[in-house]
C-alpha positions in Angstrom: 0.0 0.0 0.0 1.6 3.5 -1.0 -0.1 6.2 0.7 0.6 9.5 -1.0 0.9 13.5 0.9 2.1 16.6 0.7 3.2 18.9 3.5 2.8 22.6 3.0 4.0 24.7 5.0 2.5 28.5 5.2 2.6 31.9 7.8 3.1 31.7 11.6 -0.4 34.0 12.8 -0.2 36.0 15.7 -4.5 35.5 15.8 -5.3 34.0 19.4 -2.1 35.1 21.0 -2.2 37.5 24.4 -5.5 39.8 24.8 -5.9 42.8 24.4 -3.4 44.0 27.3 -0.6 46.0 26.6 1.8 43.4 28.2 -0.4 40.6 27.0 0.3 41.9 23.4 4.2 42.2 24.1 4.2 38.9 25.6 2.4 37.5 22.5 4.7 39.0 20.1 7.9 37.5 22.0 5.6 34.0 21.6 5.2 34.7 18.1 8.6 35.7 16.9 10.5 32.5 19.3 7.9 30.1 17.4 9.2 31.8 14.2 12.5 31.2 15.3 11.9 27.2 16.0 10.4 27.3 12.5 13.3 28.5 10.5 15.5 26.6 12.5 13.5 23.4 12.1 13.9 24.4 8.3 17.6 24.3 8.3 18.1 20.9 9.8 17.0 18.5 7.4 17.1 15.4 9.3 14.6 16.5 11.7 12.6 18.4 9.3 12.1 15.2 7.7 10.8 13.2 10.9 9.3 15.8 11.6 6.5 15.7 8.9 6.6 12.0 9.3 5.3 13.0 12.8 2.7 15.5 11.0 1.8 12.9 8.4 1.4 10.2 11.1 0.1 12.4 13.6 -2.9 14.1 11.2 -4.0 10.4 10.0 -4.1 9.0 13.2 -4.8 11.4 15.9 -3.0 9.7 18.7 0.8 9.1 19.5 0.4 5.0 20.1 -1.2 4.2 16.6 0.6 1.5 14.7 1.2 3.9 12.0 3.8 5.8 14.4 5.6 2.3 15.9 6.1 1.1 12.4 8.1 5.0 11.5 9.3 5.0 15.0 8.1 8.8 15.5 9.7 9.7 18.4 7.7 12.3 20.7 7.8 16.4 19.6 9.9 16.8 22.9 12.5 14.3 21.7 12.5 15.0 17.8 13.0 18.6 18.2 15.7 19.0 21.1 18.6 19.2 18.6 17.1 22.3 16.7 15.8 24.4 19.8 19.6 23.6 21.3 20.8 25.1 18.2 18.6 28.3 18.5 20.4 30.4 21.4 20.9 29.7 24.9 17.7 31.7 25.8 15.5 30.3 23.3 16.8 26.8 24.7 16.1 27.3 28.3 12.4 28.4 27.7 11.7 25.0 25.4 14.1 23.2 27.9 12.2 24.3 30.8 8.4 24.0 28.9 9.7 20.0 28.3 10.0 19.7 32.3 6.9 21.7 33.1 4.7 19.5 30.8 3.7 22.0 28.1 5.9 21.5 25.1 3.3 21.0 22.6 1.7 24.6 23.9 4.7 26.2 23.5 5.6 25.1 20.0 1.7 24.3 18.6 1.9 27.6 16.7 4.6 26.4 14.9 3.3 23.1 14.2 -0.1 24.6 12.6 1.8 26.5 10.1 2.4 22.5 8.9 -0.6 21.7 6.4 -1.4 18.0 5.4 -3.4 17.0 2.2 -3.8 13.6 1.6 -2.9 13.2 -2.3 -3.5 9.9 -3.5 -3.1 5.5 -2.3 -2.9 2.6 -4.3 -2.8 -1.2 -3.3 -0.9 -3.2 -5.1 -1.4 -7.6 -4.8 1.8 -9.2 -3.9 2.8 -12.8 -4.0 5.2 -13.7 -2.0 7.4 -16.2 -3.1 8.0 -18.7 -0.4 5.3 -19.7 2.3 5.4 -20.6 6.0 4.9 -18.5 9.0 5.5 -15.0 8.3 5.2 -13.8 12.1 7.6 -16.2 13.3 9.7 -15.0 9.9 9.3 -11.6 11.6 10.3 -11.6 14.8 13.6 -14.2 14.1 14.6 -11.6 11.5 14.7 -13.4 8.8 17.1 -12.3 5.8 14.7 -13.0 3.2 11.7 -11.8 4.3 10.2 -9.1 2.4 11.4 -10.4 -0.9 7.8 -10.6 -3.1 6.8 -9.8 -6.6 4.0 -8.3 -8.2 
């Protein structure tokens, strides 16, 4: 089965940030440009750009972080994946994702950056496969077997 996307990736919004308060307004527009910051840094590592939108991909289909679609790409949790680029963003920058990480509210303090993310599904196909040998295929599986996998159309 080949299951087909595309990412697209648009604006950071400053809608539904602060209220209306002076200092709430300054405070949203620190929130704002730091999540702009994560984004173009999660831009220039390619690695983790990469699982990142895995993570979308898997994350947007599935809605839950123990789905089977995530164990088979090993999607590691938002917290983990994105350490290396915050780390790379400044000392200050790193503290306040280090220290959202240990207070529990990592995905709040980088979900303005993740909605910037867009997900279209764009296509599947099945394809039949024979596969050339028989026997157990679990027990194949978990031993490890060299040869499984091998198949034709």
């Amino acid at each position: 089965m080949t299951l087909d996307f595309r990412v697209l990736i648009g604006e950071l919004k400053e809608e539904g940030v602060g209220s209306d308060e002076a200092k709430d307004r300054e405070q949203g527009r620190d929130y704002v440009a730091r999540q702009e910051r994560l984004l173009r840094a999660l831009l220039r590592d390619e690695r983790v750009l990469a699982e990142f939108m895995t993570y979308l991909v898997t994350d947007r289909v599935c809605g839950h972080a123990d789905s089977d679609l995530v164990k088979v790409f090993g999607v590691r949790s938002q917290e983990e994946m994105l350490e290396p680029v915050y780390y790379a963003m400044g000392e200050e920058d790193a503290r306040f994702f280090r220290e959202a990480v240990e207070g529990g509210v990592f995905f709040e303090s980088t979900e303005q950056m993740e909605w910037c993310f867009g997900v279209e599904w764009t296509g599947a196909s099945l394809t039949e496969i024979k596969w050339e040998r028989e026997g157990d295929t679990a027990a194949a599986e978990m031993e490890g077997h060299p040869d499984m996998g091998r198949f034709t159309k």
